[in-house]
N, C-alpha and C positions, 0 to 999 in steps of 0.2 A: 348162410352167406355164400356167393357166389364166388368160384373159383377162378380166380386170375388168367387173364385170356393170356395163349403162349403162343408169341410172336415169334418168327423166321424172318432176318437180316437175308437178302437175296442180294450178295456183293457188298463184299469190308473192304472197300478201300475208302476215300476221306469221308465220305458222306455217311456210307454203311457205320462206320466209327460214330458219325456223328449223332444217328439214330438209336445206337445200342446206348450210350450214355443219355438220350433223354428216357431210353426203356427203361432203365434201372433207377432213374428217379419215380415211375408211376406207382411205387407203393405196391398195395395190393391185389390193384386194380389189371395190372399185364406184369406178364414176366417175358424176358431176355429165353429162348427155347432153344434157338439153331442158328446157328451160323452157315450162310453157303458160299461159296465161291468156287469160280475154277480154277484160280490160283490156289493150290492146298496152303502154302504156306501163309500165306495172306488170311484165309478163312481160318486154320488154325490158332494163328497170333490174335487174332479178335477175340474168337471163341476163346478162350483161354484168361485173356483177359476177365471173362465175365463167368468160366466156370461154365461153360455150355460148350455142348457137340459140335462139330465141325462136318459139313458135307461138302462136296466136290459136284453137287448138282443137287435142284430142288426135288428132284423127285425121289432119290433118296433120302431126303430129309420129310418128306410126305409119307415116305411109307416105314419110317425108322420111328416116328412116334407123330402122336394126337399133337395138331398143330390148327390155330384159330387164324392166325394173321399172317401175312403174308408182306414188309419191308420192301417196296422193288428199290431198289438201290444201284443200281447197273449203268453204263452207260445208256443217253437219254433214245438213240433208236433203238434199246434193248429192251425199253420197259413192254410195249404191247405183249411180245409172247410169254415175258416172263408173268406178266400180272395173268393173261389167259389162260397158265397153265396153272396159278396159283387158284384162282376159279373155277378150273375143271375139278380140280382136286379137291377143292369145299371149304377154300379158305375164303375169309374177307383181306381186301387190299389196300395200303397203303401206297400212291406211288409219289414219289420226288415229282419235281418240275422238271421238264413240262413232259404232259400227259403222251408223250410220244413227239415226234418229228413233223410225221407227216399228220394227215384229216383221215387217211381209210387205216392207220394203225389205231387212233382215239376212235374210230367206227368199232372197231374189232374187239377192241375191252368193253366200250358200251354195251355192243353186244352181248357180249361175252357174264357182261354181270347180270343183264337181263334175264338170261337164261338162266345162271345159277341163284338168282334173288339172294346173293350175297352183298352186303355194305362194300363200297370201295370210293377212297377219296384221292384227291389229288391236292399234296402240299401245295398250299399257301398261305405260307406262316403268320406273315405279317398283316391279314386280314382280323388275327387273334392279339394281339396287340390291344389296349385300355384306350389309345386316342385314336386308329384307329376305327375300334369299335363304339365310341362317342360319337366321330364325326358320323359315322354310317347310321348311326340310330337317328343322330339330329338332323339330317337328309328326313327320313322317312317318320319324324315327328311332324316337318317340317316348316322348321326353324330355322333356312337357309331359304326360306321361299321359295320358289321355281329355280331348279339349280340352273346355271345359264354357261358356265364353264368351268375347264378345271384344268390345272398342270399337274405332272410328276415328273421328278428327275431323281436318274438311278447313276449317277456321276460316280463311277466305282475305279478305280485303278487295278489291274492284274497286269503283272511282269511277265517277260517274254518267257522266262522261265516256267511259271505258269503254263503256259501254251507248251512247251517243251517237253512237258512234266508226262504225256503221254500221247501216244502217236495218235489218240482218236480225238486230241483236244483241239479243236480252230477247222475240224475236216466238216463240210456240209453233209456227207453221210450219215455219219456216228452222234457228233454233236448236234447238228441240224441248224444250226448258225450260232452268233457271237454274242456281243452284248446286250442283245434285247432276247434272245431264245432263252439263256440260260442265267441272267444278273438280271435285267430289266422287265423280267416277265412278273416278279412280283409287284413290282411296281405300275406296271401295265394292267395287272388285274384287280389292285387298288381303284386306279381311276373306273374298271368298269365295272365295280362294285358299286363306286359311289355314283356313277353316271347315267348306268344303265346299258342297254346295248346298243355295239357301233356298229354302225350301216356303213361306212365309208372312211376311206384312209388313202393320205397323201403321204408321201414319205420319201427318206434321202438315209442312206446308210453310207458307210465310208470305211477303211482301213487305214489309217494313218500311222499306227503307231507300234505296230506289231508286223513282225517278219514270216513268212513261211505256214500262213493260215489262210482258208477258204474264207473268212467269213468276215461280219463288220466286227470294229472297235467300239462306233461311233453309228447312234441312230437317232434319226429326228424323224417325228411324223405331228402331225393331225388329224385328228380323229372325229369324224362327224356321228352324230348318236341318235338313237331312234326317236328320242323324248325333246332334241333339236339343242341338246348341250353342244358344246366344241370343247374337245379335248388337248394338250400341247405334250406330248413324250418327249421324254429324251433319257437313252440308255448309253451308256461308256463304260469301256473298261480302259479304258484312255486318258482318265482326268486325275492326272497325279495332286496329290497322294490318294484321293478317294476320298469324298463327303458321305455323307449322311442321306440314306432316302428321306426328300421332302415332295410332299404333297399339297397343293390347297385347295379345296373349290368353292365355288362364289354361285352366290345365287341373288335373287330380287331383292332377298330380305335376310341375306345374313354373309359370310365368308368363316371358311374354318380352315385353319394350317397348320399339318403335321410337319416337323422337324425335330432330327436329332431326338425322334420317338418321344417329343413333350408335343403338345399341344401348344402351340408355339401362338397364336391368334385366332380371336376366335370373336366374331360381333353379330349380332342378331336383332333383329327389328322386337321380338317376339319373347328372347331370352337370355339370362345371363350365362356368364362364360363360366365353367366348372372352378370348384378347387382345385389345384393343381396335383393338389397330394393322392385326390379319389383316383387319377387317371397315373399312378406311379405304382410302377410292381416292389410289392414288399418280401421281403425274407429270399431275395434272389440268391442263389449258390454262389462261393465263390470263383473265378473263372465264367460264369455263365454272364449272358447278355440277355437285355430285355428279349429282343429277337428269339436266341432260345427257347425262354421262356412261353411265348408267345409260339415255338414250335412243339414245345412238349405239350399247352395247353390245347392245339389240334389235336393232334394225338390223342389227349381224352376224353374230345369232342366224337372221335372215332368210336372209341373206347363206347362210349354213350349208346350211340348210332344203334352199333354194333346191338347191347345186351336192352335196349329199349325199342328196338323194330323202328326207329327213323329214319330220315335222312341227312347225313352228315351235313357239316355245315358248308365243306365245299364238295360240288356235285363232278360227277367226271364229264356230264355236260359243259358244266363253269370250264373244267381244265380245256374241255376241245372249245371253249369259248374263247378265248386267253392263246390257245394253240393259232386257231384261226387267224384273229388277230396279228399277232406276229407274223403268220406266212403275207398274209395283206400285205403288211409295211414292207417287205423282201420284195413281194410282186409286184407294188408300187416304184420300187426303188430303182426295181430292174427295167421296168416299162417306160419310169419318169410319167406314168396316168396316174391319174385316180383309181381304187379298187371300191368296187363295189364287194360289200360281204352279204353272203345269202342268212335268212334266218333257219 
């Protein structure tokens, strides 16, 4: 039996937290290794929490014990060096969204995994999700005939507090923008999952509703595709109290819509719409959300990746795909043009 790959948390604060608790559900599959931060105190209360070492930097936590994986958890312009040195080092990467800020920091981890022929993914949880991974199979059955377009809305509410809560939250540096960089980008990579790739983007960003931040609240675009679908976004962390990511797209011969994580609509020239029950997660933890769920199950897609020599299910390509994206609808918004995206 193969021995349980030993993961390194790089940064316990909300997210890092949130990582260790899907690591300690993976059984026997990974274990919980090191904790790192530069805040000692911060990296110790984690570490502690789960009965694991605490470092004050990854490099000593590389060279204090045998280490597989690599957690980037950091703030979002942190991830490139942190995932690169995790990679010099010989580990495989896990990094949060998004894949970095800028296109030459996601250049520099491609890179970077190139060279070391290590597995490395970029969260996006909710691509692992039962409806979904439906809608995206019955695309490419297809069972929605020639897709012809699609919406998603990432209508999320965050309090000024929020923004408050740390001096690198709402800054175009550190965070790299607002409701579409860091809330909306999952839902952003939904549609280009389901759509295919996008050549061209219009776009309107906004601050409305939030004090003392670089970035938007509030972002609308449209999205032109290679395959000649039209996309409609719209990310918020503006829209009190906060809905539900809903998705749907429409093609010649069929329409499918995710909401409230059910399969909310579904009609086909071609086929019938599922049980409802086959596309519902069973035996879910208490506390945990489907979402969750659907993050810890990346995670074992990695896991997979990792000890079967494949490629994960999301590529660090996908993430600098997704990154791109996003800077578009910014350059769009600042320009008030069209952006053309290169392939």
């Amino acid at each position: 039996m193969n021995q349980p790959l030993r993961i390194a948390i790089i940064g316990a604060g909300v997210i890092g937290a949130v990582h260790a608790r899907l690591i300690s559900g993976l059984g026997d599959r990974a274990t919980l290794a090191a904790v790192v931060d530069i805040d000692p105190t911060r990296a110790k209360t984690l570490a502690d929490r789960y009965g694991v070492p605490a470092y004050a930097s990854a490099a000593e936590a590389y060279t204090a014990q045998r280490l597989d994986l690599a957690s980037v958890c950091v703030p979002s312009a942190y991830h490139s060096p942190v995932a690169v040195e995790a990679l010099e080092a010989g580990l495989n990467v896990i990094i949060e969204k998004p894949v970095d800020v800028t296109l030459d920091a996601a250049d520099r981890i491609i890179a970077a995994e190139k060279k070391s022929g290590r597995t490395v993914s970029v969260i996006s949880q909710r691509r692992f999700q039962p409806v979904a991974s439906y809608i995206h199979e019955a695309i490419a059955r297809g069972e929605l005939g020639r897709v012809t377009s699609g919406t998603v809305e990432s209508a999320f509410f965050r309090s000024q507090a929020y923004y408050d809560s740390g001096d690198w939250r709402g800054t175009i540096a550190i965070d790299g923008g607002g409701a579409l960089m860091n809330q909306g980008i999952h839902a952003l990579d939904l549609l280009i999952w389901m759509l295919g790739t996008p050549v061209s983007v219009v776009a309107h960003t906004r601050c409305l509703a939030h004090q003392n931040i670089e970035v938007e609240d509030v972002a609308g675009a449209l999205i032109s595709f290679e395959s000649g679908a039209v996309g409609v976004l719209l990310a918020s962390t503006a829209a009190y109290p906060g809905l539900p990511v809903r998705l749907a797209v429409h093609g010649a011969g069929g329409t499918a819509v995710m909401e409230n994580d059910r399969l909310a609509y579904f009609s086909s020239t071609t086929a019938t719409a599922p049980e409802a029950a086959t596309l519902t997660e069973r035996d879910v933890p208490e506390g945990w959300s489907e979402v969750d769920m659907a993050h810890q199950r990346q995670y074992r897609d990695v896991l997979e990746a990792i000890t079967q020599g494949r490629r994960p299910g999301v590529t660090t390509a996908e993430g600098r795909r997704a990154l791109q994206t996003v800077l578009a609808v910014y350059e769009s918004a600042r320009t008030g043009q069209p952006v053309a995206l290169s392939n």
